[in-house]
TORMAR-42381 format. One record per residue (C-alpha): residue number from 1; residue in one letter; x, y, z. Coordinates in nm, 3 decimals. Example, Ala and Ser with C-alpha at 12.3 -4.5 7.8 and 13.67 -1.06 7.14 Angstrom:
! residues 2
+------+------+---------+---------+---------+
! doba ! tinu !       u !       v !       w !
+------+------+---------+---------+---------+
!    1 !    a !   1.230 !  -0.450 !   0.780 !
!    2 !    s !   1.367 !  -0.106 !   0.714 !
+------+------+---------+---------+---------+
This chain:
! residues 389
+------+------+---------+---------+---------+
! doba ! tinu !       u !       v !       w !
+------+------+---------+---------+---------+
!    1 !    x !   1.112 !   2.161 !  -0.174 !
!    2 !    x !   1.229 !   1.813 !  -0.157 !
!    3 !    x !   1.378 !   1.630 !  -0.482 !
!    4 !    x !   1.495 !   1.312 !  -0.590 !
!    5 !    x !   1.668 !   1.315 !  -0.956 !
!    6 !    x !   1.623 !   1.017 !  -1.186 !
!    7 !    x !   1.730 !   0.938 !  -1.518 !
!    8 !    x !   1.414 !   1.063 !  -1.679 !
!    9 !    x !   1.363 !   1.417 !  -1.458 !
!   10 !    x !   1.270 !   1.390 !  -1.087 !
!   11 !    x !   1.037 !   1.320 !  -0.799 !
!   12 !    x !   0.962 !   1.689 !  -0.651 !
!   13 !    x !   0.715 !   1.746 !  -0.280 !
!   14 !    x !   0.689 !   2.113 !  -0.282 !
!   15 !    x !   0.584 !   2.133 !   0.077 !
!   16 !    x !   0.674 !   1.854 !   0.327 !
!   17 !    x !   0.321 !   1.695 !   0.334 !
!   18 !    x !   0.209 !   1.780 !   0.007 !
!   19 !    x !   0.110 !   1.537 !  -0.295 !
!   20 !    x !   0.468 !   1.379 !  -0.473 !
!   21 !    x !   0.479 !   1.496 !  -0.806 !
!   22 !    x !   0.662 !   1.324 !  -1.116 !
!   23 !    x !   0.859 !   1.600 !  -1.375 !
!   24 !    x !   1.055 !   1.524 !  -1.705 !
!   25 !    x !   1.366 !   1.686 !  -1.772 !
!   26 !    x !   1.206 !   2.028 !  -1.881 !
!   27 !    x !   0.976 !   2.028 !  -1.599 !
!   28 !    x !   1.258 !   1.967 !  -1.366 !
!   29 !    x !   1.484 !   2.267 !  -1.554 !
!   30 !    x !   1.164 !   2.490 !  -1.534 !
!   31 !    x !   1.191 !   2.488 !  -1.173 !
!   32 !    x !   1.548 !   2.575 !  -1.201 !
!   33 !    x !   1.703 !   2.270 !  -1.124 !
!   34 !    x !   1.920 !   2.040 !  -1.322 !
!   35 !    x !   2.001 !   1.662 !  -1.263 !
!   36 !    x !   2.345 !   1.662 !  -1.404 !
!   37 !    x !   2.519 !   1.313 !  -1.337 !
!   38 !    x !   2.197 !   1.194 !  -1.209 !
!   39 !    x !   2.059 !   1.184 !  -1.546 !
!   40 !    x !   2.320 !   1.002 !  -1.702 !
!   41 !    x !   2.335 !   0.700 !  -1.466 !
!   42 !    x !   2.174 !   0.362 !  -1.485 !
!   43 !    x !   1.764 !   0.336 !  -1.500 !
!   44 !    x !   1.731 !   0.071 !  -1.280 !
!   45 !    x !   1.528 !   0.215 !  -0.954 !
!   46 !    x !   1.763 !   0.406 !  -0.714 !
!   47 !    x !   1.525 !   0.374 !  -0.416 !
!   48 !    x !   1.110 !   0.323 !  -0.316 !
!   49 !    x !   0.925 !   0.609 !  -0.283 !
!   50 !    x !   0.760 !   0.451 !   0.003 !
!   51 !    x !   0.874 !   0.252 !   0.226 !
!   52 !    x !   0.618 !   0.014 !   0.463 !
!   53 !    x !   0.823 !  -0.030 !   0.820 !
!   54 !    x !   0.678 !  -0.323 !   1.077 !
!   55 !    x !   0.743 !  -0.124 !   1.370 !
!   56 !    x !   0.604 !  -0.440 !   1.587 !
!   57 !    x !   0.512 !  -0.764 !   1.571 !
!   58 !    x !   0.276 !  -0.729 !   1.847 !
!   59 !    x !  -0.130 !  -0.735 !   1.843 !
!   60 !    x !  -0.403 !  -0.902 !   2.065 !
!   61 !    x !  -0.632 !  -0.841 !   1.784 !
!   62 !    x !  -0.634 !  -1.175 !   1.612 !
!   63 !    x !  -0.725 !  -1.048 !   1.281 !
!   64 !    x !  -0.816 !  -1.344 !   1.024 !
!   65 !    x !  -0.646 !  -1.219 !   0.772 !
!   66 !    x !  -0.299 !  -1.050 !   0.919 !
!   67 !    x !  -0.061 !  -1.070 !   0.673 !
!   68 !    x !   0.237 !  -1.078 !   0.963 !
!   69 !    x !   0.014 !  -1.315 !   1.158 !
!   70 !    x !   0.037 !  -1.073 !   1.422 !
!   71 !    x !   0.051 !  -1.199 !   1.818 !
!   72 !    x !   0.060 !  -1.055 !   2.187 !
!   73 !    x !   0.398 !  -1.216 !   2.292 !
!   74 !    x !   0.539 !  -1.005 !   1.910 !
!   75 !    x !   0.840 !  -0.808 !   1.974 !
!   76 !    x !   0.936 !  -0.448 !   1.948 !
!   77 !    x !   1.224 !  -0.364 !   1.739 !
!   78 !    x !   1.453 !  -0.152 !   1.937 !
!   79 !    x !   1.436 !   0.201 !   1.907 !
!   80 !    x !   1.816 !   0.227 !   1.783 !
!   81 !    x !   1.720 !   0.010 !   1.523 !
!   82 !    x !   1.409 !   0.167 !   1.351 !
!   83 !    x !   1.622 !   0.520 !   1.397 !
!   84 !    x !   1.912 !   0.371 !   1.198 !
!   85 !    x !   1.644 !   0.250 !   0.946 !
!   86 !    x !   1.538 !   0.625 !   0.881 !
!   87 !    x !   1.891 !   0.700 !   0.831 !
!   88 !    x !   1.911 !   0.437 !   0.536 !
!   89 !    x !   1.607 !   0.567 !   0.429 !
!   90 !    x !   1.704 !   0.893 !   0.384 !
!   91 !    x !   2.039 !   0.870 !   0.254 !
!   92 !    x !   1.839 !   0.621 !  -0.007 !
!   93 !    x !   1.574 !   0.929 !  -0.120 !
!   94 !    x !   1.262 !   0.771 !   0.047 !
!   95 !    x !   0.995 !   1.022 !   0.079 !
!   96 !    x !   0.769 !   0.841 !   0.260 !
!   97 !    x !   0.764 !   0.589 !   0.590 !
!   98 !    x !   0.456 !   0.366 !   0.657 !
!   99 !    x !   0.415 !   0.250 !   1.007 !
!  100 !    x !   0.282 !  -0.052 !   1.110 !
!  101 !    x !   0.273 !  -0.395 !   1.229 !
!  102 !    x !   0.141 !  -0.556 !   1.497 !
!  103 !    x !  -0.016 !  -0.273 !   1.627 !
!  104 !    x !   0.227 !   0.035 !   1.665 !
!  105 !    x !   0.021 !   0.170 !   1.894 !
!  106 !    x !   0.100 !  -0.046 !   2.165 !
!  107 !    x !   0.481 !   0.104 !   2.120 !
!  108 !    x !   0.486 !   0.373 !   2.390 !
!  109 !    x !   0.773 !   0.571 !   2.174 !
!  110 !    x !   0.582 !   0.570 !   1.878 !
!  111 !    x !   0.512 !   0.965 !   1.889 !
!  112 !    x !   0.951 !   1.009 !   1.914 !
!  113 !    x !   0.969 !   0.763 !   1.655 !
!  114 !    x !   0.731 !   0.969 !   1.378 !
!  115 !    x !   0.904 !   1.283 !   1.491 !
!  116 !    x !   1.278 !   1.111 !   1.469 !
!  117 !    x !   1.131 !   1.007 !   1.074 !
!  118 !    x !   1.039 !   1.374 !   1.030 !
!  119 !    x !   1.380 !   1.526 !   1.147 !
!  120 !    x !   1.544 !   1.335 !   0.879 !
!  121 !    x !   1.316 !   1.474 !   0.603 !
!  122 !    x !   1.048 !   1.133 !   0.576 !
!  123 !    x !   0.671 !   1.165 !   0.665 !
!  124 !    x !   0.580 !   0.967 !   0.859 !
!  125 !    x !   0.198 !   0.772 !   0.834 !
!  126 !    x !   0.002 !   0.531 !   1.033 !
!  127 !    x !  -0.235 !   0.227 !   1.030 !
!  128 !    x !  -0.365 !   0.144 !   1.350 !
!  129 !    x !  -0.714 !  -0.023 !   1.442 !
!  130 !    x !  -0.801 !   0.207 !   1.679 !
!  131 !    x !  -0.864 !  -0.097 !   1.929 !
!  132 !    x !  -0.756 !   0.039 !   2.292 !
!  133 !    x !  -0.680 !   0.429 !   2.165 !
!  134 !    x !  -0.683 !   0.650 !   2.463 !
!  135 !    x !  -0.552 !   1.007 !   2.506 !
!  136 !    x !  -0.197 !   0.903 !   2.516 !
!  137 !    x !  -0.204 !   0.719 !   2.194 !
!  138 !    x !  -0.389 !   0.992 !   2.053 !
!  139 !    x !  -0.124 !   1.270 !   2.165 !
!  140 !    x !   0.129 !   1.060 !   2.047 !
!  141 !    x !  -0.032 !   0.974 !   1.633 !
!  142 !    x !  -0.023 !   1.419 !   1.629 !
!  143 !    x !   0.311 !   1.360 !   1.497 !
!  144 !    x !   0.170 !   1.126 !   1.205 !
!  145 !    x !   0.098 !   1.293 !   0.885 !
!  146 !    x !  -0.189 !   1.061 !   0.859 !
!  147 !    x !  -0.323 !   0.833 !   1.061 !
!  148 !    x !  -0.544 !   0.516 !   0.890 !
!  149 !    x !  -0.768 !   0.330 !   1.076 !
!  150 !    x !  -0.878 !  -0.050 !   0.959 !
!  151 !    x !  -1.221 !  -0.012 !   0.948 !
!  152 !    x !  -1.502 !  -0.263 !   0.716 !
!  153 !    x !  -1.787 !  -0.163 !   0.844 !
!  154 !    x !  -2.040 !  -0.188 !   1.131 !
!  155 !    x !  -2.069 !  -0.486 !   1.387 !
!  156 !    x !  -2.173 !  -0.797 !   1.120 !
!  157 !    x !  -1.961 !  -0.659 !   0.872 !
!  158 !    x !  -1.634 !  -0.582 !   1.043 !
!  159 !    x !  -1.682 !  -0.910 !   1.200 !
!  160 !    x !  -1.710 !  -1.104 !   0.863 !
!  161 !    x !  -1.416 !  -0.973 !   0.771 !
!  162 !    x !  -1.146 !  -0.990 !   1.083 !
!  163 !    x !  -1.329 !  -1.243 !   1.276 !
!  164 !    x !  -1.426 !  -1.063 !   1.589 !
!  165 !    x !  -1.651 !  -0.718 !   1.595 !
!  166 !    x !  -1.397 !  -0.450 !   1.669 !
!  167 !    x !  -1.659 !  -0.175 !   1.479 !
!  168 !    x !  -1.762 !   0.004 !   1.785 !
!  169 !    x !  -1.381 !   0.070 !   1.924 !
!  170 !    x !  -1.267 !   0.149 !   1.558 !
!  171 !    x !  -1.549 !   0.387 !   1.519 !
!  172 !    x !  -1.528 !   0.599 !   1.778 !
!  173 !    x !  -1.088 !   0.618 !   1.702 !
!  174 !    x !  -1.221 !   0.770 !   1.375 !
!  175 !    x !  -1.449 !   0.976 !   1.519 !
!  176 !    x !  -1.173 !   1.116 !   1.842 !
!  177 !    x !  -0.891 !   1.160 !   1.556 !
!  178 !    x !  -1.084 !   1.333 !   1.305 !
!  179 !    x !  -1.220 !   1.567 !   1.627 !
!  180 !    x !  -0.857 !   1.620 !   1.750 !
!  181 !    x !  -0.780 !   1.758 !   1.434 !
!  182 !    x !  -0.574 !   1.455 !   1.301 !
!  183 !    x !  -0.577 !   1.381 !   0.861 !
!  184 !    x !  -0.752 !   1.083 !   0.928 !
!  185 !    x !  -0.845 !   0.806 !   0.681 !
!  186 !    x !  -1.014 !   0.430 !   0.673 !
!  187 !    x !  -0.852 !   0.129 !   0.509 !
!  188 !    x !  -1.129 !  -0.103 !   0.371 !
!  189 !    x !  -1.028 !  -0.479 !   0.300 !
!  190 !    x !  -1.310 !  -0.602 !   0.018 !
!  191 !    x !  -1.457 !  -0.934 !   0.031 !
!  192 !    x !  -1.710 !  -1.161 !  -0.091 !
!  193 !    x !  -1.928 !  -1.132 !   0.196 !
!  194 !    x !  -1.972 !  -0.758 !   0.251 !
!  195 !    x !  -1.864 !  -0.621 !  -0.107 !
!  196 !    x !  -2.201 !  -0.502 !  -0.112 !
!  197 !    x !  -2.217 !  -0.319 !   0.178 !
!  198 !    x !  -1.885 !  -0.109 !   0.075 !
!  199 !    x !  -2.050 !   0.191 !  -0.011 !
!  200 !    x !  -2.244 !   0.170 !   0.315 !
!  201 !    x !  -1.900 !   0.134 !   0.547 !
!  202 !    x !  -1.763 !   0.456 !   0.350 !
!  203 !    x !  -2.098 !   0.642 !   0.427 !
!  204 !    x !  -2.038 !   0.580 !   0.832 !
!  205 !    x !  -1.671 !   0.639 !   0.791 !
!  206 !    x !  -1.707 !   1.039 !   0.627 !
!  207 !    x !  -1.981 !   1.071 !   0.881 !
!  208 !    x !  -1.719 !   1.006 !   1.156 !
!  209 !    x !  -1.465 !   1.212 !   1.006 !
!  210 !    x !  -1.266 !   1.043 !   0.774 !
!  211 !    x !  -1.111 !   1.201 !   0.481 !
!  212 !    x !  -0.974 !   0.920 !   0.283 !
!  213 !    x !  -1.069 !   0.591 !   0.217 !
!  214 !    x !  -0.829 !   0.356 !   0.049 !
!  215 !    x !  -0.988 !   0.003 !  -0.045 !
!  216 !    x !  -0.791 !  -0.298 !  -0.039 !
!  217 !    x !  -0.797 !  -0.643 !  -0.234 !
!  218 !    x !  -0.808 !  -0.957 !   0.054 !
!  219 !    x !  -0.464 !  -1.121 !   0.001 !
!  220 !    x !  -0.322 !  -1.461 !   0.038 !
!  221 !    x !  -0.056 !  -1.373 !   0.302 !
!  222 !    x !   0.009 !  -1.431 !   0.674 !
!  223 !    x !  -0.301 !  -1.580 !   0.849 !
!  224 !    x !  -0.492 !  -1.559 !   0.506 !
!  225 !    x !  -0.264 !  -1.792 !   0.311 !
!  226 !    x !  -0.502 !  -2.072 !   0.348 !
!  227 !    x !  -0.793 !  -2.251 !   0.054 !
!  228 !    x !  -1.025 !  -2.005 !   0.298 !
!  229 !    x !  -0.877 !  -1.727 !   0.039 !
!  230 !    x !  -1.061 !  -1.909 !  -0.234 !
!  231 !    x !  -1.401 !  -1.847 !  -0.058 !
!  232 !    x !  -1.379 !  -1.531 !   0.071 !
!  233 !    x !  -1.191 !  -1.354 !  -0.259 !
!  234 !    x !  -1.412 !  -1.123 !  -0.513 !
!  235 !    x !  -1.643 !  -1.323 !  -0.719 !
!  236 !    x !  -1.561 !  -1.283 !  -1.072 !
!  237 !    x !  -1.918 !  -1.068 !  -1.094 !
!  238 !    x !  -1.804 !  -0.837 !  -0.811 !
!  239 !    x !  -1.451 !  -0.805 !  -1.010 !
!  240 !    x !  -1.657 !  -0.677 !  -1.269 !
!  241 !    x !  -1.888 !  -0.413 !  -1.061 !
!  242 !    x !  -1.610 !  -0.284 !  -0.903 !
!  243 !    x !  -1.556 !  -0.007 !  -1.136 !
!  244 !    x !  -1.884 !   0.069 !  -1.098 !
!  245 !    x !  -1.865 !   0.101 !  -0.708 !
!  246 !    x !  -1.549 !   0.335 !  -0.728 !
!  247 !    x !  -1.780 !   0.542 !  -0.927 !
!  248 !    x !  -2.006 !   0.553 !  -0.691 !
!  249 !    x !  -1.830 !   0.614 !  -0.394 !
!  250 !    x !  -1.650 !   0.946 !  -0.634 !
!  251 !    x !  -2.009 !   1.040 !  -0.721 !
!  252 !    x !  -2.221 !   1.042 !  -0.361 !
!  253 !    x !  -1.844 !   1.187 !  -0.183 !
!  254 !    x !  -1.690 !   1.447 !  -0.406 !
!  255 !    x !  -1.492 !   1.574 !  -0.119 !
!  256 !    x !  -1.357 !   1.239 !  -0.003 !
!  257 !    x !  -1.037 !   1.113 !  -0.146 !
!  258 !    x !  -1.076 !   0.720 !  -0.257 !
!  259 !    x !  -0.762 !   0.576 !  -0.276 !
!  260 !    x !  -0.694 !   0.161 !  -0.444 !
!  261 !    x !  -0.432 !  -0.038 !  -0.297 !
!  262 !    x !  -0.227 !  -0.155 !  -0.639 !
!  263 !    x !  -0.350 !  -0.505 !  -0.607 !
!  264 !    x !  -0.676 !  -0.396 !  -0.723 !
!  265 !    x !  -0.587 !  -0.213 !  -1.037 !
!  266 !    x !  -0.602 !  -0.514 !  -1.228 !
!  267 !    x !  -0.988 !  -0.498 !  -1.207 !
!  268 !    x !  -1.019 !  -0.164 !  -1.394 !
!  269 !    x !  -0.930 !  -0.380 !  -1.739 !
!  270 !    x !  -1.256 !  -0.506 !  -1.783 !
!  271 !    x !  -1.402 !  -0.194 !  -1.812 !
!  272 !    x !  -1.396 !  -0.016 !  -2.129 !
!  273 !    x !  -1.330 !   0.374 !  -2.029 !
!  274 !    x !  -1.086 !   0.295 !  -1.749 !
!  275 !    x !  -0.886 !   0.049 !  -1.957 !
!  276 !    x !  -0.867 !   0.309 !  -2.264 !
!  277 !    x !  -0.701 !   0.561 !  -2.032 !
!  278 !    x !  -0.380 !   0.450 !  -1.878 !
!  279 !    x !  -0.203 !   0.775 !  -1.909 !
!  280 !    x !  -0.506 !   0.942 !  -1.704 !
!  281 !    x !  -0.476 !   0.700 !  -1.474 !
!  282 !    x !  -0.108 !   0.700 !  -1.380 !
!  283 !    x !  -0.152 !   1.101 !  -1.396 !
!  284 !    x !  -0.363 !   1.043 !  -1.137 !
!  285 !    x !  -0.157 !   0.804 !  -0.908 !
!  286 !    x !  -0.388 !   0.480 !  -1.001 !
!  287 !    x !  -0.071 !   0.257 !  -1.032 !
!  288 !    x !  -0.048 !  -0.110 !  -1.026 !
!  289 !    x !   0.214 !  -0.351 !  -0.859 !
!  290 !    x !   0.533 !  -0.145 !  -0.753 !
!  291 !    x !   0.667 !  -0.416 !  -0.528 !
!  292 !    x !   1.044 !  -0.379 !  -0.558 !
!  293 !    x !   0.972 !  -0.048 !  -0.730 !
!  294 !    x !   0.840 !   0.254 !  -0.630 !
!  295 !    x !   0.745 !   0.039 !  -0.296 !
!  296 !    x !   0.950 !  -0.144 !  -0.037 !
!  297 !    x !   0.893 !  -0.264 !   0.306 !
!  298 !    x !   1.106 !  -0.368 !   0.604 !
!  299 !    x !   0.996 !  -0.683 !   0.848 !
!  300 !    x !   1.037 !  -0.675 !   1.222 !
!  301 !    x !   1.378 !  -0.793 !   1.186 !
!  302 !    x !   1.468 !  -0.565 !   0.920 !
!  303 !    x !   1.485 !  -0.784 !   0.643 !
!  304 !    x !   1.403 !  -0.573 !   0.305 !
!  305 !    x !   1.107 !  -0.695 !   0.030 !
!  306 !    x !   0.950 !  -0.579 !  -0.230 !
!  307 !    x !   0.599 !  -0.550 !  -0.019 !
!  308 !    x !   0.462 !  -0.569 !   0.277 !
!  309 !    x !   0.306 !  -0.899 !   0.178 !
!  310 !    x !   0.589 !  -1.071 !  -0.056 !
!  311 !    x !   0.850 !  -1.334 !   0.100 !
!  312 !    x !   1.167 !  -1.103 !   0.229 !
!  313 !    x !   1.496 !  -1.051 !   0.040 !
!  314 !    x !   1.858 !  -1.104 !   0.253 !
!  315 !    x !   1.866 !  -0.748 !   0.213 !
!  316 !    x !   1.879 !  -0.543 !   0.571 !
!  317 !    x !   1.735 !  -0.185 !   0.569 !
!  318 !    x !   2.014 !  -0.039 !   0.648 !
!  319 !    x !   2.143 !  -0.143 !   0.337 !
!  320 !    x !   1.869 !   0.021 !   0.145 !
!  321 !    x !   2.045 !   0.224 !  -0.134 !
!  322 !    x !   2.289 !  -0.053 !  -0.231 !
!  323 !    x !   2.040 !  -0.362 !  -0.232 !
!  324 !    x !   1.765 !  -0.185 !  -0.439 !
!  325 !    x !   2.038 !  -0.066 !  -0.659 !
!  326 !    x !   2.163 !  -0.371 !  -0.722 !
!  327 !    x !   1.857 !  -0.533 !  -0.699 !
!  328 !    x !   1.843 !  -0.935 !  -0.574 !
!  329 !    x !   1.669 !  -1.225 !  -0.670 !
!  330 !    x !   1.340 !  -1.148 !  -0.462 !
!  331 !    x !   1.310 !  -0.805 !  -0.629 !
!  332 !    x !   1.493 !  -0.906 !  -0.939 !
!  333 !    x !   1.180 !  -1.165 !  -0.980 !
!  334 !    x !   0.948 !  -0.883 !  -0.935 !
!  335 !    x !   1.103 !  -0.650 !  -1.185 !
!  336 !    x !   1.177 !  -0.898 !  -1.438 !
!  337 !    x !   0.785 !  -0.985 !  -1.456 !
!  338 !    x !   0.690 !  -0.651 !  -1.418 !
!  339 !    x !   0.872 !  -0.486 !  -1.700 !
!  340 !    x !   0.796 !  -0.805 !  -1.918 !
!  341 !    x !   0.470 !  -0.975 !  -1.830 !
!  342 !    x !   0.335 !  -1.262 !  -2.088 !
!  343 !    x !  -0.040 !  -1.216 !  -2.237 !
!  344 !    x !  -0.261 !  -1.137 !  -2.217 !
!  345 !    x !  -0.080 !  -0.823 !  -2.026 !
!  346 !    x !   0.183 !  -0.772 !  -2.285 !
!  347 !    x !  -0.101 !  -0.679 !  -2.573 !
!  348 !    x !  -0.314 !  -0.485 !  -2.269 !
!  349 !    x !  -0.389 !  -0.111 !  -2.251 !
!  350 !    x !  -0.341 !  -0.075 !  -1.865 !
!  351 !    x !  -0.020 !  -0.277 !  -1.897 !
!  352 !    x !   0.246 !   0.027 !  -1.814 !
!  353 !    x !  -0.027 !   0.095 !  -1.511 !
!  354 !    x !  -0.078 !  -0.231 !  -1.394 !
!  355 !    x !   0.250 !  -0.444 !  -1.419 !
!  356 !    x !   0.081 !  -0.819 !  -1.439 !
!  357 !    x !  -0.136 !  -0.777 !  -1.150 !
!  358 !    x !  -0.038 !  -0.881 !  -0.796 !
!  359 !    x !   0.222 !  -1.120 !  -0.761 !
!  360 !    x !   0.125 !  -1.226 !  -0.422 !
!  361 !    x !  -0.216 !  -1.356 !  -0.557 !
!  362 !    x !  -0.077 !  -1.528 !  -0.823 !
!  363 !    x !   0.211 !  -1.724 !  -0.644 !
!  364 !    x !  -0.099 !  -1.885 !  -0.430 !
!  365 !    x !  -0.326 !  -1.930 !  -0.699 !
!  366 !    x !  -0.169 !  -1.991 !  -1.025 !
!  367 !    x !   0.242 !  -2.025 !  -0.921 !
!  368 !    x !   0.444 !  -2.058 !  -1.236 !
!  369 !    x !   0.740 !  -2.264 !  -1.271 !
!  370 !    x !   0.956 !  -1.978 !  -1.254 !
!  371 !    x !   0.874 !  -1.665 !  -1.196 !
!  372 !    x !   0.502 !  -1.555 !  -1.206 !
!  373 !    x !   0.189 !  -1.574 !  -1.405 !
!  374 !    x !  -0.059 !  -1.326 !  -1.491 !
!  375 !    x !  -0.312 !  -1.226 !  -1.190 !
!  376 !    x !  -0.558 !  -1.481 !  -1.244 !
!  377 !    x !  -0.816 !  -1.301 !  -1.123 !
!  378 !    x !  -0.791 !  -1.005 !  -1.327 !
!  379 !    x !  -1.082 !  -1.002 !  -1.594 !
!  380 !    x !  -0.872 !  -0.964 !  -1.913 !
!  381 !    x !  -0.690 !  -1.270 !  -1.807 !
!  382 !    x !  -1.011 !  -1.491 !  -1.697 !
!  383 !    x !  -1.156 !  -1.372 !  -2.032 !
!  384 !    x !  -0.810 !  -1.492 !  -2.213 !
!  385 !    x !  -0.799 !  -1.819 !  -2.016 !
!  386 !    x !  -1.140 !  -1.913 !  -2.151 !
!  387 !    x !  -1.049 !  -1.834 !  -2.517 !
!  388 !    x !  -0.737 !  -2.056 !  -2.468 !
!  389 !    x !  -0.772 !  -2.402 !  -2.643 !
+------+------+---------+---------+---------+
């Protein structure tokens, strides 16, 4: 059993790859465990739960919308340094490590990396996209808890979204993990051009052998921090059928597990059921924007922010526990708006759940003069927009 005390009770994994559970105080004491000084101190956030770790900056994909703008002459981080990362990251509380890049395949220690994570009590997961997996790659993502592979669809459809058809290669990685016995799963970027075909691409991945699928909103970040984003974001009418789809994709794959990134979460306040049940939802794990939170992530260079997506802090990793202590003005920005968002999200149902939406989209879209503004694609706040006078 692995626990992390906080002011109001604790974060407890009962096993070392098992779900990450949140307990008040009298949970906590039911256990038999007590959080003495721990529950005394400040509230602020001691430490991610979570932390997303560019293990390279190196990729000969050329996705179209890399958020690290990803190239073939990227560098490697030295071993030494991602090892004295884990350390930080331990002696922080982070449960969780998040390779990825760049394409951490290409690392040929990557295996010795997840297993140096392990040793110091983090799991380790994956994303890779499977272009260029052989049997030494494969060997080496055993040591991953879970291994994701980017995957939106077949030939057309993967191609609308990343700009070159990789389907085939990613495919058959899904297919080869899932048959080696690896906990694989598929990340799924949405956008305009193939939201329909979504609960077609989660069909073909659970035929290959996927167990998870976590969907993800298109962001304005990296290579995709362009007016393109405009064009190829959600239409306000998908926004609105996206509740729907989630309940489809539930409905036709009861056994699958259908994970949101938190950037989508805004989209669940236009519909009436999901936005009456926040508490369901965060019982569930269906959180919004934890950026500088419950989430962190480290650049090739080691420079701390609050996502994987968000402009980095001064912070190093190695300085993990202190900086997120103490916060900074990158995360302090992302807290302040978080805890205190403006309406329409202070009067909303899903506010606690959703924090104001993601920051990232509206710093491109709608940037405040200080600060941020509501998502401006979230429904309650296109709906609030058009009331305005």
């Amino acid at each position: 059993m692995i626990v992390r005390y906080e002011p109001w009770g604790a974060w407890v994994r009962l096993e070392r790859e098992a779900a990450l559970v949140a307990l008040d105080r009298d949970g906590v004491r039911a256990l038999g465990l007590d959080g003495g000084s721990a529950w005394t101190r400040d509230p602020r956030p001691s430490a991610p739960l979570e932390v997303h770790l560019a293990v390279t900056s190196r990729c000969a994909a050329g996705c179209e919308g890399c958020y690290l703008d990803a190239r073939p002459d990227g560098v490697d981080p030295p071993r030494a340094d991602l090892e004295a990362a884990f350390d930080a990251l331990a002696d922080a509380g982070v449960f969780t490590v998040a390779f990825g890049g760049g394409e951490p395949t290409l690392r040929g220690d990557l295996g010795a990396l997840a297993e140096a994570a392990r040793a110091r009590g983090i799991v380790p997961v994956v994303t890779t996209s499977g272009l260029g997996l052989n049997e030494e790659k494969r060997a080496a993502l055993r040591a991953f808890a879970q291994v994701n592979v980017s995957y939106d669809g077949s030939a057309e459809t993967y191609a609308s979204v990343r700009g070159f058809d990789g389907a085939r290669q990613a495919e058959a990685a899904i297919r080869s993990l899932a048959e080696a016995g690896l906990h694989v799963g598929v990340n799924v970027v949405l956008v305009r051009d193939t939201f329909d075909r979504t609960l077609e691409t989660v069909r073909r991945a659970h035929a290959l052998g996927a167990r998870e699928v976590q969907l993800l909103r298109w962001k304005p970040a990296g290579r995709a921090t362009s007016l393109d984003y405009l064009a190829r974001r959600l239409t306000p009418e998908q926004v609105g059928r996206f509740p729907a789809l989630l309940r489809a994709i539930a409905e036709e794959h009861a056994e699958l597990r259908v994970r949101i990134d938190c950037a989508l979460v805004p989209f669940l306040s236009g519909d009436p059921e999901l936005a009456g049940a926040p508490e369901a939802l965060a019982r569930w794990g269906v959180l919004g924007c934890e950026a500088g939170a419950a989430l962190g992530a480290a650049r090739v260079d080691g420079r701390l922010a609050p996502c994987s997506f968000a402009a980095p802090t001064e912070a190093h990793v190695t300085d993990l526990a202190r900086s997120w202590r103490d916060g900074d003005r990158v995360l302090d920005a992302f807290r302040r708006f978080a805890a205190a968002p403006p309406e329409p999200c202070a009067s909303c149902t899903l506010r606690a759940v959703c924090r104001g939406g993601c920051k990232i989209v509206s710093a491109h879209v709608a940037p405040a003069a200080e600060g941020f503004a509501p998502d401006p694609e979230c429904p309650r706040v296109e709906s609030h927009r058009g009331r305005a006078p």
